[in-house]
MDTraj code that builds the backbone (N, CA, C; nanometers):
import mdtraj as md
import numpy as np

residues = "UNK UNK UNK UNK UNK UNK UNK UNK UNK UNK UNK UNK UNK UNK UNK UNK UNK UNK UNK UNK UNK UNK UNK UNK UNK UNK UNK UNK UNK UNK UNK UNK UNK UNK UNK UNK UNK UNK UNK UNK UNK UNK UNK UNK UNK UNK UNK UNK UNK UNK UNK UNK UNK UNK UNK UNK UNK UNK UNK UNK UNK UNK UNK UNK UNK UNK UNK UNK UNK UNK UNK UNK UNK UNK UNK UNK UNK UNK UNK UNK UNK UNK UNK UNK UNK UNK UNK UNK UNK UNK UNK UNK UNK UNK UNK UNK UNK UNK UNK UNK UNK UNK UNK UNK UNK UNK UNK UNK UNK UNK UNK UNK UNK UNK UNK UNK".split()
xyz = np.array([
    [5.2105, 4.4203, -5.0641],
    [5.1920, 4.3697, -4.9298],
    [5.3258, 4.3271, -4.8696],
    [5.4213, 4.2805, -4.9604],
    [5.5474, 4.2732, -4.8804],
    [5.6546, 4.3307, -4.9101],
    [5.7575, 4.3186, -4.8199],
    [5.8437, 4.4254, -4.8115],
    [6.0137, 4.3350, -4.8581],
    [6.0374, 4.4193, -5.0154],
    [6.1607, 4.2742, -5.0131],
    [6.2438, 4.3062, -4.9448],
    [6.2573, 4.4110, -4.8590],
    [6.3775, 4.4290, -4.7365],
    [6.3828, 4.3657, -4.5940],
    [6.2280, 4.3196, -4.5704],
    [6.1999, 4.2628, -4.4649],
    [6.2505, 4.1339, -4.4566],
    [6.3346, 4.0915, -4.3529],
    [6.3437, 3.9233, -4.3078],
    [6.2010, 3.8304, -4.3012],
    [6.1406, 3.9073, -4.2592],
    [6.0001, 3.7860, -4.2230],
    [5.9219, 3.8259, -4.2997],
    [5.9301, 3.9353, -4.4265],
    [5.8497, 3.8540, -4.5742],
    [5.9808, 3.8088, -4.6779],
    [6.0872, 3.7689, -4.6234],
    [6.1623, 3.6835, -4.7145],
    [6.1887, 3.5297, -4.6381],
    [6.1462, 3.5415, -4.5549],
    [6.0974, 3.4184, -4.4895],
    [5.9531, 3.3327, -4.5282],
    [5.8708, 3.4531, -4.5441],
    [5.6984, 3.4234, -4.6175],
    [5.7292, 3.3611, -4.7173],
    [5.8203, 3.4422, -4.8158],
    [5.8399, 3.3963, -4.9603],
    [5.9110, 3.2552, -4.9629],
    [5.9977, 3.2485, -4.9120],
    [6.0934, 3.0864, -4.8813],
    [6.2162, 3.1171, -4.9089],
    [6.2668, 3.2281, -4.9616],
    [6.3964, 3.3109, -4.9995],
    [6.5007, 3.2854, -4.8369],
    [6.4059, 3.2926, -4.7204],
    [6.5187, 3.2341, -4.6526],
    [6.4737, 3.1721, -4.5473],
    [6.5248, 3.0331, -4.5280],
    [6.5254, 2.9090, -4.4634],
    [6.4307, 2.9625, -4.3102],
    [6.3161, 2.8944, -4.2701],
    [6.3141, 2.8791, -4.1029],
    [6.2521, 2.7385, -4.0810],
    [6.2876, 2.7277, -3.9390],
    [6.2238, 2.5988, -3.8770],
    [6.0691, 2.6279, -3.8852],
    [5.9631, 2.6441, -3.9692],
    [5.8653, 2.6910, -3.9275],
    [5.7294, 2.5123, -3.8415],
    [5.6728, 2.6052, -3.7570],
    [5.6258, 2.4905, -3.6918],
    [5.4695, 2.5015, -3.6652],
    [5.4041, 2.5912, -3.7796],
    [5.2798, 2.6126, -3.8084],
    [5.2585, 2.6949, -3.8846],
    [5.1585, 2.7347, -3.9470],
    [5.1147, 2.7847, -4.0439],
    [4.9820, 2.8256, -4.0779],
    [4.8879, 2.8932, -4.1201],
    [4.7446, 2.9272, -4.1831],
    [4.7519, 2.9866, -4.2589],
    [4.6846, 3.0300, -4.3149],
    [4.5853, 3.1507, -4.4472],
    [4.6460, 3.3064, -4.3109],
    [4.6656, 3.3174, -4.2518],
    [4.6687, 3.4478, -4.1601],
    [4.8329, 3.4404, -4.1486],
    [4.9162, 3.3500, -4.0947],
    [5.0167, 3.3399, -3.9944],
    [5.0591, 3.2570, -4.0591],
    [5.2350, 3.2414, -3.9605],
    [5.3653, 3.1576, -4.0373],
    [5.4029, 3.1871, -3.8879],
    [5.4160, 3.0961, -3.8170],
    [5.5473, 3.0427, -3.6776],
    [5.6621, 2.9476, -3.7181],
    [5.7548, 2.9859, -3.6340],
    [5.9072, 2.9540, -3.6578],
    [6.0248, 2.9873, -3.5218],
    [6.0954, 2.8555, -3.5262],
    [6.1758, 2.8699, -3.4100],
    [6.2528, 2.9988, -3.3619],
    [6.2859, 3.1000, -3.3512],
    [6.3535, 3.1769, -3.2942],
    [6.4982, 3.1171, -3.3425],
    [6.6220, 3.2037, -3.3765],
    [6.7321, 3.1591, -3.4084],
    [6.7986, 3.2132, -3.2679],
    [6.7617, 3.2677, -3.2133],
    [6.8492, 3.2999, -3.0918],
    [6.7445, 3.2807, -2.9531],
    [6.7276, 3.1810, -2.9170],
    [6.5780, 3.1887, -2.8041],
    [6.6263, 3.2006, -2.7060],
    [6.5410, 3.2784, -2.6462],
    [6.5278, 3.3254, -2.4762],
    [6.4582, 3.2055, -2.3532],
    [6.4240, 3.1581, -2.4107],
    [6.3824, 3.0210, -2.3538],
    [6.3753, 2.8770, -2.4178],
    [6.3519, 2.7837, -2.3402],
    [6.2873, 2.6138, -2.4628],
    [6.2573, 2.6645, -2.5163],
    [6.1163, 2.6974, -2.5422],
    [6.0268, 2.7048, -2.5945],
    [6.0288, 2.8353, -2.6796],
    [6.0739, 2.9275, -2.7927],
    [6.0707, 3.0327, -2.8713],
    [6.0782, 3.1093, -2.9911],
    [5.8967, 3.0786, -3.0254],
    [5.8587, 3.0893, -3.1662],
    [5.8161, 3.1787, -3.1542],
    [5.8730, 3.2507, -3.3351],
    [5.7543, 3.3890, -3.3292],
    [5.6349, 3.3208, -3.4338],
    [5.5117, 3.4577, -3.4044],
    [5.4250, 3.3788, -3.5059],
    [5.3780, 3.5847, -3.5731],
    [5.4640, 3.5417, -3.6868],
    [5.4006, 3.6447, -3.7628],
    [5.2734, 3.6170, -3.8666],
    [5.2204, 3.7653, -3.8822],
    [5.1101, 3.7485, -3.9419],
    [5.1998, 3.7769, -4.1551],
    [5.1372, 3.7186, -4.2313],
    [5.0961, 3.7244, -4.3816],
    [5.1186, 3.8386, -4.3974],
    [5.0675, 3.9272, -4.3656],
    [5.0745, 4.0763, -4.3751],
    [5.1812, 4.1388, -4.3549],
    [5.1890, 4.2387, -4.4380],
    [5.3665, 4.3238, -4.3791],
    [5.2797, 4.4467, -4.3190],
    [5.3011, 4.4645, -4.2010],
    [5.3134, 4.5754, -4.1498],
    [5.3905, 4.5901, -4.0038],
    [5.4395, 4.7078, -3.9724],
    [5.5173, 4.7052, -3.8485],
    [5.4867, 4.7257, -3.7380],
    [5.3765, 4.6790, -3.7107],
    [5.3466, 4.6439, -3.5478],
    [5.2384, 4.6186, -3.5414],
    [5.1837, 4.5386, -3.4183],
    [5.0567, 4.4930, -3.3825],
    [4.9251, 4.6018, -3.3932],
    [4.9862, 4.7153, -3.3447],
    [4.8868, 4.8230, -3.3532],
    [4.8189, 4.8651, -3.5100],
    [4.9815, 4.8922, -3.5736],
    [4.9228, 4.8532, -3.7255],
    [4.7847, 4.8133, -3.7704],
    [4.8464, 4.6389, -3.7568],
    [4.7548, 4.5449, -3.7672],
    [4.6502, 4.5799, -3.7065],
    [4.6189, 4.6226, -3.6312],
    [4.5034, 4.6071, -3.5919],
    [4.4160, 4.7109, -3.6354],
    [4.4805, 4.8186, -3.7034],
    [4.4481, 4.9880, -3.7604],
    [4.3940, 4.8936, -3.8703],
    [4.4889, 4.8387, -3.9487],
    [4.4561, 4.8106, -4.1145],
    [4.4414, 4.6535, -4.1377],
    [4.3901, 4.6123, -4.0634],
    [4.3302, 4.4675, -4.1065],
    [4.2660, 4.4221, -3.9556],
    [4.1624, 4.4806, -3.8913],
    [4.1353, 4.4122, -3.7499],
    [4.1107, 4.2674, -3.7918],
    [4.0311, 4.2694, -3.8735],
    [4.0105, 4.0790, -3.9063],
    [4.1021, 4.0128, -3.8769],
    [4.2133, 4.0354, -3.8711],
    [4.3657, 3.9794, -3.9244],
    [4.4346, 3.9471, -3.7480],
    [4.3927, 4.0326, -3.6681],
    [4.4481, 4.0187, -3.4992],
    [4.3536, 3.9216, -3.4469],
    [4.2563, 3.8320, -3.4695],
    [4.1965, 3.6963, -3.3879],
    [4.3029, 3.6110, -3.4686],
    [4.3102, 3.5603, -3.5938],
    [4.3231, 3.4690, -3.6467],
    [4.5155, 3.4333, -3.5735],
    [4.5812, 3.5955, -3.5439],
    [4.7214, 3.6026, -3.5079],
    [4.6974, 3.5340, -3.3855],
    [4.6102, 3.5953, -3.2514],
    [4.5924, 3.5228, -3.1399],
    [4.5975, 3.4178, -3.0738],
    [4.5011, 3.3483, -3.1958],
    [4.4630, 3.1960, -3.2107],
    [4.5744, 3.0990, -3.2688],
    [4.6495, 3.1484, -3.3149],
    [4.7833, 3.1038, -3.3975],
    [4.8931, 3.0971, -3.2156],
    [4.8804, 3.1878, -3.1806],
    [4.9530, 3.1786, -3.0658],
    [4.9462, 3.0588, -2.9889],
    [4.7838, 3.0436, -2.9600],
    [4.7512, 2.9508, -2.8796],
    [4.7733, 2.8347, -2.9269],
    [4.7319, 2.8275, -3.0581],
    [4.7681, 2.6987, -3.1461],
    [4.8998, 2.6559, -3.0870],
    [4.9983, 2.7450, -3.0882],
    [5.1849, 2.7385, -3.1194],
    [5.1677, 2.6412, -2.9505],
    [5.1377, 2.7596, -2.8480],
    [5.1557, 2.7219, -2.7173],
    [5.1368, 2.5722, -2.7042],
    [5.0128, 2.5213, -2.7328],
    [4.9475, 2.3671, -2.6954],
    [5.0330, 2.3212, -2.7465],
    [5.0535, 2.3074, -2.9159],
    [5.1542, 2.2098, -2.9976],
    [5.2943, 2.2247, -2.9181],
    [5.3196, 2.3232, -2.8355],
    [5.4432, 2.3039, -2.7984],
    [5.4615, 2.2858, -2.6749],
    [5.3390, 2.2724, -2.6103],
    [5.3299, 2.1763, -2.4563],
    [5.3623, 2.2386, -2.3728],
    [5.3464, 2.3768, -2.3845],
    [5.3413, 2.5097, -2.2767],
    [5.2103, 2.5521, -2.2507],
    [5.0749, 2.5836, -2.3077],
    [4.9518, 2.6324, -2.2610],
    [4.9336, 2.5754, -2.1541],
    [4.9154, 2.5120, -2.0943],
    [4.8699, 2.4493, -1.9154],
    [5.0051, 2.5111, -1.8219],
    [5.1193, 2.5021, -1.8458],
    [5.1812, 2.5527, -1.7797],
    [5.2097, 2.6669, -1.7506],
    [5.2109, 2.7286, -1.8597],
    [5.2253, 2.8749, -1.8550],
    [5.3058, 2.9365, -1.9950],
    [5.2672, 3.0433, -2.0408],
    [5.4057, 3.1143, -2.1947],
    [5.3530, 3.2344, -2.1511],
    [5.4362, 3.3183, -2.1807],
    [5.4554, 3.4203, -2.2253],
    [5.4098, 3.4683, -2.3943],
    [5.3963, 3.6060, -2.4224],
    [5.3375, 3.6200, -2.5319],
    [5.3967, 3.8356, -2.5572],
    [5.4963, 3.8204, -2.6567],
    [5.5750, 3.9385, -2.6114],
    [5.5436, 4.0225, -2.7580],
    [5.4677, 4.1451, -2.7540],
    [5.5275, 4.2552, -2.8643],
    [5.5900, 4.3439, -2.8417],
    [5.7176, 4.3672, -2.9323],
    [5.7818, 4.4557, -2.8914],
    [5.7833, 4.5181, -2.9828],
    [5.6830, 4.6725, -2.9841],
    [5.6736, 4.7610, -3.0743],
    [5.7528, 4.9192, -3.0742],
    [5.8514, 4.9265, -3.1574],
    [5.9421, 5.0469, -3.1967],
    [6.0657, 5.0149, -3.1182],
    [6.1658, 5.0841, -3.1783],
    [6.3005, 5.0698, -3.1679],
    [6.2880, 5.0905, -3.0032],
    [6.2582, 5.1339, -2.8782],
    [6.2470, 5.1925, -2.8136],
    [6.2557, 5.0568, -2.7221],
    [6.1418, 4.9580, -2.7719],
    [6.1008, 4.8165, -2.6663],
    [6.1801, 4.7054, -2.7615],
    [6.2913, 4.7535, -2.8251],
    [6.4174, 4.6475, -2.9041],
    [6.3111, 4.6099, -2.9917],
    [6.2365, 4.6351, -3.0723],
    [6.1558, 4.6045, -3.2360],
    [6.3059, 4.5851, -3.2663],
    [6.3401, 4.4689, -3.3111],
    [6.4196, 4.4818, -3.4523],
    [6.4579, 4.5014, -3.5590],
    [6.3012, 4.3800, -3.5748],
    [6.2319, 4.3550, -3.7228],
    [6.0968, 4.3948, -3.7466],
    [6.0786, 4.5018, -3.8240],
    [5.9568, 4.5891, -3.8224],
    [5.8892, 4.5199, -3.9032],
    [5.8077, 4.4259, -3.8406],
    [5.7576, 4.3094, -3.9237],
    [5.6537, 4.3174, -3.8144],
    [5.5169, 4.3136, -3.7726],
    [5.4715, 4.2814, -3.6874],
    [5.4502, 4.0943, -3.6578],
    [5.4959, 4.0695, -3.5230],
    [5.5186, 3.9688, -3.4475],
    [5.5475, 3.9157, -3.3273],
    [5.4907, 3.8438, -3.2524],
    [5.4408, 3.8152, -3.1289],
    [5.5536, 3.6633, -3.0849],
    [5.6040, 3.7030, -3.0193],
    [5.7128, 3.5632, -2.9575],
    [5.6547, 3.5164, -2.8338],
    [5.6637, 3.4348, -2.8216],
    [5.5341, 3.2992, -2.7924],
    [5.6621, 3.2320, -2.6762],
    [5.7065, 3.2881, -2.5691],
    [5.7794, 3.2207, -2.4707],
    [5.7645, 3.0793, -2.3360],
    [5.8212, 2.9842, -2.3861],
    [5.7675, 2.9163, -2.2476],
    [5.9145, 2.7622, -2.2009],
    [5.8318, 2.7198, -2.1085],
    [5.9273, 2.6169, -2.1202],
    [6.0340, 2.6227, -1.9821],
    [5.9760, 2.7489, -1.9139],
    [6.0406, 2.7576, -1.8135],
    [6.0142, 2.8592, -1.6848],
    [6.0342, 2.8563, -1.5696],
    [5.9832, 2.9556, -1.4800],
    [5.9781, 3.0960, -1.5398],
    [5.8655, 3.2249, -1.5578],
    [5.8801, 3.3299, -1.6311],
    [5.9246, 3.4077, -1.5079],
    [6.0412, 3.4933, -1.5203],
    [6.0616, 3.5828, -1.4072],
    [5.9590, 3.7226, -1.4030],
    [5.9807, 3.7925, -1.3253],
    [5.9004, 3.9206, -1.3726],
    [5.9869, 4.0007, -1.2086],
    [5.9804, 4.1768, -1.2719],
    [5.9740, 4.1662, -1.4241],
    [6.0914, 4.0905, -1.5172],
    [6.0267, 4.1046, -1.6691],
    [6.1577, 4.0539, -1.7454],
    [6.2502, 4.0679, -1.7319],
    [6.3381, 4.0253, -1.7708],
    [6.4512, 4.0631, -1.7812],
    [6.5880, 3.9316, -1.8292],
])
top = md.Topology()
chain = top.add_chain()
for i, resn in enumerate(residues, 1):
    res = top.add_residue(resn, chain, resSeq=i)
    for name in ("N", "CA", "C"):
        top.add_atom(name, md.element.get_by_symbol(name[0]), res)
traj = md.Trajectory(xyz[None], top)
């Protein structure tokens, strides 16, 4: 299930350090080391696979519990009433970096649109 080349299952494992700022049986959130806004956690899922679509091919069970982890992140971090953002960026194409599937959870500040 994990990948020892991946950053965010050597992050799962504890092999390397994050601010993490929630957690379940599904998911692991953690500050962003380079954030685009206040507010910018990703919340990956337990699972190694590389993208949301993935996930959702080979574990649908597994995409509510990620969702709900989002929302969780948002409230605890005093963005849901105001407004976040909620970003996948799947394949090298939409800047995937880390072929880890994971959802960055933006807020904390006016969202422009489009992005940028």
């Amino acid at each position: 299930m994990a990948d020892a080349d991946c950053i965010f299952c050597r992050v799962l494992s504890g092999d390397i350090p994050a601010d993490v700022v929630r957690e379940d049986e599904h998911t692991v959130a953690f500050r962003d080391l380079e954030p685009q806004a206040p507010t910018h956690v990703l919340v990956i899922p337990r699972r190694h696979v590389p993208d949301v679509g993935t996930l959702a091919v080979q574990a649908p069970d597994e995409v509510a519990p990620l969702f709900a982890a989002v929302r969780a992140v948002a409230e605890q971090e005093g963005v849901a009433e105001r407004g976040y953002r909620s970003v996948f960026n799947t394949g090298a194409e939409a800047h995937q970096t880390v072929f880890h599937a994971h959802v960055h959870v933006l807020g904390g500040r006016a969202m422009t649109w489009p992005p940028g």
